[in-house]
N, C-alpha and C positions, 0 to 999 in steps of 0.2 A: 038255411040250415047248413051245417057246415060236418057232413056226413062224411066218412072215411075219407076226411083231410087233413092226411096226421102231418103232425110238426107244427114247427110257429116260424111265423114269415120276421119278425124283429126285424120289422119298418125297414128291409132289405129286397130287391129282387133276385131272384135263386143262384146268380152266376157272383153277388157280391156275399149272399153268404153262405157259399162253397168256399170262396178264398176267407172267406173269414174265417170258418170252421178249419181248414187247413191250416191257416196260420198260428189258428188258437193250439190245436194237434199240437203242431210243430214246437210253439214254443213249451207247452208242458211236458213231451218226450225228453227238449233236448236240456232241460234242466235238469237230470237225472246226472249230466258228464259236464256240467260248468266246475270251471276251476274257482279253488278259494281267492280268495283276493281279485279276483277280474272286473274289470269295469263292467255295469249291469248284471253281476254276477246273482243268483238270486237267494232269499235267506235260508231258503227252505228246498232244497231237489225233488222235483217229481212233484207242484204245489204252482197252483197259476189262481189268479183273485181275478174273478169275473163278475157279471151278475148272475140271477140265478135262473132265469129265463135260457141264458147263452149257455150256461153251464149242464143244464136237464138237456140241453138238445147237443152238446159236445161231447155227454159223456156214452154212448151206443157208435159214436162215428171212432173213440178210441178204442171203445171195448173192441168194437170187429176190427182194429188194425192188431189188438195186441193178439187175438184169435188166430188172425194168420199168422202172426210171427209164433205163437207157439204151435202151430203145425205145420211152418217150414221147418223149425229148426226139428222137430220130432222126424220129419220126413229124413233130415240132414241125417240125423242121427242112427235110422237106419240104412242111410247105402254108406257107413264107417267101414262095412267090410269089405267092399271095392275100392276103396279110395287107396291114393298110393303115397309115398313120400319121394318118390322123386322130384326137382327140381322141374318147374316149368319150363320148356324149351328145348331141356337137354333130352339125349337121344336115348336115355329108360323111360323119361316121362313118355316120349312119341310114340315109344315099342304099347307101351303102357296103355296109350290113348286108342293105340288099334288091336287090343287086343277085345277078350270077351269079358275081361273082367271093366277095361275101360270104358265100351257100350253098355255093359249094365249099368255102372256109376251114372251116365248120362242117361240112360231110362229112368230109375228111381230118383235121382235130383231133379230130373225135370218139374215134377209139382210145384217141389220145392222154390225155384226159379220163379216160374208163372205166380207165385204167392207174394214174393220180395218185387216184382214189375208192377202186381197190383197195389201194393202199397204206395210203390215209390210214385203212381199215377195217383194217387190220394194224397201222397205227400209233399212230393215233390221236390223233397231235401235228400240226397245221400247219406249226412248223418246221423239225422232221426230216423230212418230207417235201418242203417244198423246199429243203433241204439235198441232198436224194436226187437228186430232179429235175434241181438247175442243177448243183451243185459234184461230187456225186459221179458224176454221169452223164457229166458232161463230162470228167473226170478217166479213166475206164477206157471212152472210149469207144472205140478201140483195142484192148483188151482183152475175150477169149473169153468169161472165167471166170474163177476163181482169187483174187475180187477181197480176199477176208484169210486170213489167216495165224494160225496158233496155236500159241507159243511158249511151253512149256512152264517152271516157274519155279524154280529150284534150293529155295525156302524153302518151308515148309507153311504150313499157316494154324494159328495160335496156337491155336486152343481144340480144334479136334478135329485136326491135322496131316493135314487135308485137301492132296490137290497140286492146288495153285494155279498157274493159266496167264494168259498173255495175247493176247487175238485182236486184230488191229488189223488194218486194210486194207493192202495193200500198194499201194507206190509211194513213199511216204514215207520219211525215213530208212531207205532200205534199204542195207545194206553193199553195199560193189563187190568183187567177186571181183577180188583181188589178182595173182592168175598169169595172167590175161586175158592182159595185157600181154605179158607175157614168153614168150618162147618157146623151144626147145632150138638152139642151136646148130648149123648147119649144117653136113654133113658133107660133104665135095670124093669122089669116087667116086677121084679122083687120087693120091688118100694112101694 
């Protein structure tokens, strides 16, 4: 019996697919900031074709990265009013850094900090982490949950006809429900 033994092993042992699951992360985050034209550039931003076994067990190890990124940057967001515009180094930022309002800053960011270290141990990239932080945080910061979507893909995979899906983030080319619009006709009680 195979009792509260969640997850699927996909013929991997735990330490091959944590780097897999990481890698997979990484490369769906950083397709969000690929340039047009670049070699392996990808057609679609924010859109990785998996199977679909990899993709149900990929899509909770993003959801909780893009979590933290929207409540570090939420954290960030409230110590704005300690923060200062002096330049680093120079001798207002230093006055700045020991005074009370500088201690506060580094109270209230602290979460914040501890949030983007946990990632970056999960991620392991510098720039899919602040991919995560600035663009995706700010993008579903409105949003509960739910942050992608997994789109199952009519064709198999050539060598073994494995079903192949695709997870991408939602908000992006998303279709619009077409009957929104429209509505039925109004009936007079009169008639």
């Amino acid at each position: 019996m195979r009792h509260r033994c969640a997850g699927r092993k996909l013929g991997r042992n735990a330490s091959h697919r944590k780097a897999m699951f990481r890698n997979m992360a990484v490369s769906l985050i950083r397709t969000l900031r690929s340039e047009e034209g670049a070699v392996g550039a990808p057609k679609v931003a924010g859109r990785i074709v998996t199977t679909v076994a990899k993709a149900k067990e990929l899509r909770p190890f993003v959801e909780k990265l893009v979590t933290m990124g929207r409540k570090g940057r939420a954290i960030n967001s409230s110590a704005a009013e300690y923060r200062t515009t002096a330049e680093r180094g120079s001798d207002e930022w230093k006055q700045w850094r020991d005074s009370d309002a500088g201690r506060n800053w580094v109270r209230v960011t602290a979460p914040a900090l501890a949030l983007r270290r946990r990632a970056f141990s999960a991620l392991r990239d510098e720039e899919a982490v602040d991919i995560l932080f600035n663009e995706l945080a700010e993008r579903f910061s409105e949003r509960n949950g739910g942050y992608t979507r997994i789109v199952r893909m009519p064709v198999v995979r050539l060598g073994d006809a494995g079903q192949q899906a695709m997870i991408e983030f939602v908000g992006s080319r998303d279709r619009v429900n077409k009957s929104a619009g429209r509505s039925a006709p109004a009936v007079d009680a009169a008639e």
